[in-house]
C-alpha positions in Angstrom: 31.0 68.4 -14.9 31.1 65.7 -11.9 28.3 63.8 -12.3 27.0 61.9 -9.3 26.6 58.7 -12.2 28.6 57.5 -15.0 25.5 55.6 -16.4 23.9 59.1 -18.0 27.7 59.9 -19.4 27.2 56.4 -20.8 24.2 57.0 -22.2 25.2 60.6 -24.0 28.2 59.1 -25.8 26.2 56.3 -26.9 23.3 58.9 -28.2 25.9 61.3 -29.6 27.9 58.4 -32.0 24.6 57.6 -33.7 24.6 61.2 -34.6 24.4 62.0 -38.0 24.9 65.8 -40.2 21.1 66.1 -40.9 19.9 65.4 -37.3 21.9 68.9 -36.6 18.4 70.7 -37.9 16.1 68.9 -34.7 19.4 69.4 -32.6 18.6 73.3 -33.3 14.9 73.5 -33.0 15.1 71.8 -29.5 18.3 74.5 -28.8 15.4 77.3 -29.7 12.8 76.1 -27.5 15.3 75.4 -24.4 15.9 79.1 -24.8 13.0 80.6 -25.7 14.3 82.5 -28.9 12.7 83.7 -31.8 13.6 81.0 -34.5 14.0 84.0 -37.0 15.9 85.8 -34.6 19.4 84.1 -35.7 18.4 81.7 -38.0 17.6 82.8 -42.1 14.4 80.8 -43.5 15.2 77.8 -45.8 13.4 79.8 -48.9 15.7 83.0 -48.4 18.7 81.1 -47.7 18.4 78.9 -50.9 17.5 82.1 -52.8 20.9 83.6 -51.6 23.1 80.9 -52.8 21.9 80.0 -55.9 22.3 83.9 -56.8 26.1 83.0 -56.7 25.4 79.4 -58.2 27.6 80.9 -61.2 29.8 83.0 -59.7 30.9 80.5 -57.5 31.7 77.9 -60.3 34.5 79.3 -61.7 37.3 77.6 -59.0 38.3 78.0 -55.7 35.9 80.0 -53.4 36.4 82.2 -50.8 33.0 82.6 -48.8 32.4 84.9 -46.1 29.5 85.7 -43.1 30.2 88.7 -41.4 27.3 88.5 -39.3 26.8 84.3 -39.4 24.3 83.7 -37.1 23.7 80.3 -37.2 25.8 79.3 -40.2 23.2 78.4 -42.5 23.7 80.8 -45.2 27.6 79.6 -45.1 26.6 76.2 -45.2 23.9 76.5 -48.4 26.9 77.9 -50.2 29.7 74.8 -49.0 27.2 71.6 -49.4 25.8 73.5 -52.9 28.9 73.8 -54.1 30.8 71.3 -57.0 33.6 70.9 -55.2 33.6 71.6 -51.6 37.1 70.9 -51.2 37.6 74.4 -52.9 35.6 76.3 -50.7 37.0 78.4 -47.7 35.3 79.4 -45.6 35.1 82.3 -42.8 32.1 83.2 -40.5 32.1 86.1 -38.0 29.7 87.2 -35.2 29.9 89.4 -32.4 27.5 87.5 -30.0 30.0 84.2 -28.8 27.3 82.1 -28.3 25.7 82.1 -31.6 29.2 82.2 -33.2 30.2 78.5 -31.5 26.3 77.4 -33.2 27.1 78.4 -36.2 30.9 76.6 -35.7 28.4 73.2 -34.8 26.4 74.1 -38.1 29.1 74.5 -40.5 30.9 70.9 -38.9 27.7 69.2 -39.3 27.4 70.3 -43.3 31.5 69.2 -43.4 33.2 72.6 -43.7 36.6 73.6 -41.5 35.3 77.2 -40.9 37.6 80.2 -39.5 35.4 81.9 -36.3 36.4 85.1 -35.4 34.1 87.3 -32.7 35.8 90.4 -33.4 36.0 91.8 -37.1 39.1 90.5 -38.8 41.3 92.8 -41.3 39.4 93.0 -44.4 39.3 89.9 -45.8 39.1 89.5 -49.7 36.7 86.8 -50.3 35.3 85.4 -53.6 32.0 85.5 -52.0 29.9 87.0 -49.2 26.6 85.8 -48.2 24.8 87.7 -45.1 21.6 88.2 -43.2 22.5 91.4 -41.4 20.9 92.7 -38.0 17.7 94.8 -38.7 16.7 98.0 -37.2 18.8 101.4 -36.2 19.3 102.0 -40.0 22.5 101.0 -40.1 21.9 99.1 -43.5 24.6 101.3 -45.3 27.3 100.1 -43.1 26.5 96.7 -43.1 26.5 97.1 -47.0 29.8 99.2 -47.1 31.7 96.2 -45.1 30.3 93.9 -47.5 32.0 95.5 -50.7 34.9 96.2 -49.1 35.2 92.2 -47.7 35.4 91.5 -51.7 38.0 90.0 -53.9 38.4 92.6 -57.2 36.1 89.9 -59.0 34.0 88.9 -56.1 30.2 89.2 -55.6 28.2 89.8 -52.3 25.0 88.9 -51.7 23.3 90.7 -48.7 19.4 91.1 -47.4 17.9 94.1 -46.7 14.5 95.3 -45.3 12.6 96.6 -47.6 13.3 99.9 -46.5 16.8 100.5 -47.2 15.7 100.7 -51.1 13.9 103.1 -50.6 14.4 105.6 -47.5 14.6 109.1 -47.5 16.7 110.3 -44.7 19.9 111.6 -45.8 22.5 108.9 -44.7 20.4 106.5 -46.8 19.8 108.4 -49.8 23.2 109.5 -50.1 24.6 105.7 -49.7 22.2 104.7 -52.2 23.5 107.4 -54.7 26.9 106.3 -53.9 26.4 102.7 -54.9 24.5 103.5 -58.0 27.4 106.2 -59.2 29.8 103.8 -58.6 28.3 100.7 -60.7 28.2 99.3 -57.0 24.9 97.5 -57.2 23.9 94.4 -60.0 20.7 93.5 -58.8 18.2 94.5 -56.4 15.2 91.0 -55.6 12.0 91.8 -53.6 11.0 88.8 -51.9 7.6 88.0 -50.4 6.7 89.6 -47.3 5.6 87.0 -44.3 8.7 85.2 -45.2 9.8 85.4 -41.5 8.0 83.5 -38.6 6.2 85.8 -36.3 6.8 89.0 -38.5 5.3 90.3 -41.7 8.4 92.4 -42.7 9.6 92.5 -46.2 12.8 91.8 -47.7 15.1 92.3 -50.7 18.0 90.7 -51.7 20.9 92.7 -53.0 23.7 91.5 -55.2 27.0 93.8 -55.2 30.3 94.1 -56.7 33.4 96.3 -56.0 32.8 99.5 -57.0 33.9 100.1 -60.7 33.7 103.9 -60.6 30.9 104.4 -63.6 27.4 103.9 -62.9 25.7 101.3 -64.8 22.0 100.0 -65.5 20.6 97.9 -62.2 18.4 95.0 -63.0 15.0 95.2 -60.6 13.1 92.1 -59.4 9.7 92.0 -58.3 9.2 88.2 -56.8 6.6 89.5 -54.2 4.5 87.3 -56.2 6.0 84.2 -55.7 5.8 81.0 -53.8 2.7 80.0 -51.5 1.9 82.5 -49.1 1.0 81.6 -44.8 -2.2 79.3 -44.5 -1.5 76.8 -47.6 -0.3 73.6 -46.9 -0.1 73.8 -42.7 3.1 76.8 -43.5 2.4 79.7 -41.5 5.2 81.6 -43.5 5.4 82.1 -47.0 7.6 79.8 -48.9 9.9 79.4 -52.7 9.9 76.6 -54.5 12.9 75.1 -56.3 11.2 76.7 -59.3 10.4 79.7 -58.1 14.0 79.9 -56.4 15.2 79.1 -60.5 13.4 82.0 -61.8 14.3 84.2 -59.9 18.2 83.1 -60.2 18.0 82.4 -63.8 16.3 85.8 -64.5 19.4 87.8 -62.4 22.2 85.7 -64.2 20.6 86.7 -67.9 19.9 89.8 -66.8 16.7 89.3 -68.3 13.5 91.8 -68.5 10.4 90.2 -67.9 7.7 93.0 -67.9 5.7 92.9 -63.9 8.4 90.7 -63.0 12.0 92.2 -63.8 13.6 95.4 -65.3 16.8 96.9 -66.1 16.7 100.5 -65.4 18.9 103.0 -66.5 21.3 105.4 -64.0 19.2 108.3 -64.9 15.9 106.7 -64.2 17.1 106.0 -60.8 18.6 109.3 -60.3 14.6 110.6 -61.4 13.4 108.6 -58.7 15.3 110.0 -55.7 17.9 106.8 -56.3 15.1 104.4 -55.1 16.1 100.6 -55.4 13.0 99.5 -54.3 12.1 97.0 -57.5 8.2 97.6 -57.3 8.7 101.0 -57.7 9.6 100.4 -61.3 7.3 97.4 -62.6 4.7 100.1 -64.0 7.3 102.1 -65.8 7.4 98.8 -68.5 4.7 100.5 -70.2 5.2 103.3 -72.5 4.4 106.7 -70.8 2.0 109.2 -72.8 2.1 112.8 -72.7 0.3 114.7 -70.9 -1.2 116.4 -74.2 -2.2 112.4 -75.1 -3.5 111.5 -72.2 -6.2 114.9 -71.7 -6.8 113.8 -75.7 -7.8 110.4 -74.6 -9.7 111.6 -71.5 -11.9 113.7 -73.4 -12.6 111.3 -76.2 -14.0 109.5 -73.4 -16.0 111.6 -72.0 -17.7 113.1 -75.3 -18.8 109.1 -75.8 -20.3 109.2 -72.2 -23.6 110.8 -70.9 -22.7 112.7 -67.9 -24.6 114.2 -65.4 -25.8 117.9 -65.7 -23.9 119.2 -63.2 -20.5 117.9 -64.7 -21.5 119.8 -67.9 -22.2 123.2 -67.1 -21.7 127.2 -66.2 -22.4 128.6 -63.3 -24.8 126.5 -62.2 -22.1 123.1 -62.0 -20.3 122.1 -59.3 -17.2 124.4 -58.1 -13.8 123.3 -58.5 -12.1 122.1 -55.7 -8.2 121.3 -55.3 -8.2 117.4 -54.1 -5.3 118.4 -51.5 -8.1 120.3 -50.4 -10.1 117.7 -49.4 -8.3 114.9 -48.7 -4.2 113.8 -47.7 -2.7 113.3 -50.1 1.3 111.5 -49.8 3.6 111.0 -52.6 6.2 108.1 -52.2 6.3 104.7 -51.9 3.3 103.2 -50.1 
């Protein structure tokens, strides 16, 4: 801090009063190549990040807002929600993170975008916010605590949206499945969004976003949406990741908020269906059952009726002389699940 000239101290103040909010985003790319770190690794892509707020768009108009990060990274979730908001002025906001350095970032961020942020490093008592917006460390399965401290951050009325690796919608150990069960039996969970995988630079994971309330104690119908679709996927217009559009951002938070069934796209499926499926939140899991199911009666009726109008070979048709009958486990694996 003794610099052997007072012209390049000169110089930095000079540079640092043209500064303006927006320049904060080249600020951070230079940060991430100074360091050498993963641009995903603490930062939430533009698409995902947009996604996330405008799934509280309407939850957040109805007054004063308390939005929380438990896990802020580098404060741009926080920040969609302050600078989309109608009246800043309302919002609160608080932004945790265990890791110091990233937390005094994601302070810088959230100054930039004009929001007076509360940091904390160390988890606070239970706050009880309006809103909670997070993009939670991956890996170790710990999704079901990360989603437990979530609801319980939450006003009575509040709302929290959280991503989640595909995975945790879907996962058969026994701490997930019986989290899962436990949200669903308790009306915990609204809506469950697949995004596109390749969403992340350098990593073709999938995500989903999940929208949660405070438990209400009766399970309720969850609406399922399949977005995977979506966007322009890595190679189209020099983006090596796969990208949402404003419109496709719109569908997908207009669809949520009408809690409206779009067959291939979006569902709203029953408690029991979900407890017939192992309690699976995983939204493409679901698309197909749109369709009207036939019997098994109905569907042998319809199988034959094809085959009496075909001309098969002789050694389908007949006696001792066809081919034997073979179990397909038999033969080949066979795994039942999600793929």
């Amino acid at each position: 801090m003794r610099p052997r000239a007072f012209e390049p101290v000169r110089k930095v103040f000079e540079l640092t009063a043209r500064l303006l909010p927006n320049d904060f985003d080249r600020l951070r790319a230079a940060y991430m190549r100074q360091v050498h770190v993963r641009d995903d690794a603490i930062y939430t892509p533009a698409s995902i990040t947009h996604t996330m707020v405008a799934l509280l768009a309407d939850h957040a108009a109805k007054g004063n807002a308390t939005v929380y990060d438990p896990f802020a990274r580098f404060g741009e979730l926080l920040g969609g929600f302050f600078r989309g908001h109608a009246d800043p002025a309302a919002v609160q906001v608080s932004a945790e993170n265990p890791r110091a350095a990233e937390l005094r970032l994601a302070g810088m961020w959230l100054a930039a975008a004009g929001a007076h942020a509360e940091l904390a490093v160390t988890s606070s008592p239970p706050i009880e916010a309006t809103c909670v917006l997070t993009n939670p460390p991956f890996g170790n399965k710990d999704e079901p605590a990360w989603l437990r401290r979530c609801i319980a951050s939450l006003a009575e009325d509040g709302r929290a949206v959280v991503l989640m690796p595909y995975g945790a919608g879907f996962r058969s150990d026994a701490k997930a499945y019986d989290f899962r069960r436990e949200l669903v039996e308790n009306g915990a969970v609204l809506a469950v969004v697949a995004l596109p995988a390749q969403m992340f630079p350098g990593t073709s994971i999938g995500v989903c976003i999940w929208l949660l309330q405070q438990p209400t104690g009766r399970a309720a119908p969850v609406q399922l949406v399949d977005a995977r679709t979506l966007g322009r996927p890595p190679g189209t217009q020099r983006h090596d990741v796969h990208i949402l559009n404003a419109a496709d951002i719109a569908t997908i938070a207009t669809t949520v908020a009408a809690s409206e069934c779009r067959p291939g796209f979006s569902i709203l499926v029953n408690p029991d269906e979900i407890r017939a499926h192992g309690y699976s939140l995983h939204p493409p899991e679901y698309q197909d059952r749109t369709l009207a199911p036939a019997s098994a009666e109905a569907a042998r009726a319809e199988l034959d009726a094809l085959f009496a109008d075909s001309d098969p070979p002789s050694y389908m048709t007949g006696g001792d002389e066809g081919w034997p009958p073979r179990r397909l486990g038999d033969l080949c694996d066979i795994r039942a699940g999600v793929p």
